[in-house]
C-alpha positions in Angstrom: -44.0 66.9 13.8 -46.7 65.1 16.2 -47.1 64.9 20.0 -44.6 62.2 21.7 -47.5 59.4 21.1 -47.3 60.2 17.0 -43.9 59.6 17.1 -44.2 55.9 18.9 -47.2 55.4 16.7 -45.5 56.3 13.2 -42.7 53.9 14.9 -44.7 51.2 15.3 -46.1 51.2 12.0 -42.8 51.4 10.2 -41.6 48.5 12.6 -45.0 46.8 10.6 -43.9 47.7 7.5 -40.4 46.2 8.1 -42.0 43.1 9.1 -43.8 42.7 6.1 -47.3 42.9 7.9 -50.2 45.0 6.8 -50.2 49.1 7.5 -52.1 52.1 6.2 -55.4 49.7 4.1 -51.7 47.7 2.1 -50.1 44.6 2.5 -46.2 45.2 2.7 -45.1 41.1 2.1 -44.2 42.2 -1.4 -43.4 38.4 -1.5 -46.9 37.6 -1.8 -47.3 38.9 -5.2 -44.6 36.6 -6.9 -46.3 33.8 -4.6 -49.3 34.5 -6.0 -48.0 34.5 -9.7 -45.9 31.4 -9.1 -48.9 29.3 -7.9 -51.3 30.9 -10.6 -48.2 30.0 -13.7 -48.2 26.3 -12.2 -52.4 25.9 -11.9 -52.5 27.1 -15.2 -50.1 25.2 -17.3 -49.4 21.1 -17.4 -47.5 19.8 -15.3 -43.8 20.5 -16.7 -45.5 22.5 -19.5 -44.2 26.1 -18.2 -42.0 27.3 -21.3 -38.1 28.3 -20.2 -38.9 31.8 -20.9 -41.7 32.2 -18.4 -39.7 30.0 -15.6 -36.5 32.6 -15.9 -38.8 35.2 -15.6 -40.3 34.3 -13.1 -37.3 33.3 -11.1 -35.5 36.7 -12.1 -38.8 38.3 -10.8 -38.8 36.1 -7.7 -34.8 37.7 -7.0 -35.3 41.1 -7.4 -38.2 41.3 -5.6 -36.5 39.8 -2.2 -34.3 42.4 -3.3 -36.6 45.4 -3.3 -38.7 43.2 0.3 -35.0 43.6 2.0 -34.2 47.4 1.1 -37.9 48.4 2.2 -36.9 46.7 5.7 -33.7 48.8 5.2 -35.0 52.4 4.7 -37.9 51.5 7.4 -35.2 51.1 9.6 -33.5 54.0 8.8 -36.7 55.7 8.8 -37.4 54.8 12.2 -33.8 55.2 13.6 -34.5 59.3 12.1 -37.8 59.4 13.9 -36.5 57.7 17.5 -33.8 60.1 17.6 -36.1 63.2 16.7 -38.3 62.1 19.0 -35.3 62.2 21.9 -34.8 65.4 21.3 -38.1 66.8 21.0 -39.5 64.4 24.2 -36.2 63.4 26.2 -38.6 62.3 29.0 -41.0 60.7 27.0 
């Protein structure tokens, strides 16, 4: 464990995390890579040309990855909720 101003920082970058913003060199939207995909399937193909197939892949993808964006905002949280209350205990003044 760090000094009191670790703990705030490692907070604060969690909090980033959670919100999706860019921490640590990566981009945590994990959104933007089915974005990305989506606008790259429909550039590529004519328009109403995308086979089923690829669209129900897509979409599943789509799902499970809002799935995956809203439990990283969930163990961030819990993450931080660990760290705050550490922190209490180890710098009640701080």
């Amino acid at each position: 464990m760090g000094n009191c101003c670790q703990y705030k920082e490692f907070i604060k970058e969690l909090g980033y995390c959670k919100s999706e913003m860019n921490v640590w060199g990566t981009d945590y939207h994990i959104m933007q890579t089915v974005w990305n995909i989506q606008r790259k399937v429909k550039e590529f193909y004519p328009p109403n040309g995308i086979p089923q197939h690829i669209m129900d892949s897509m979409k599943l993808m789509e799902e499970r990855m809002k799935i995956a964006n809203d439990q990283l905002a969930i163990t961030c949280e819990r993450i931080i909720i660990d760290v705050e209350q550490e922190r209490q205990k180890v710098y009640p003044n701080g």
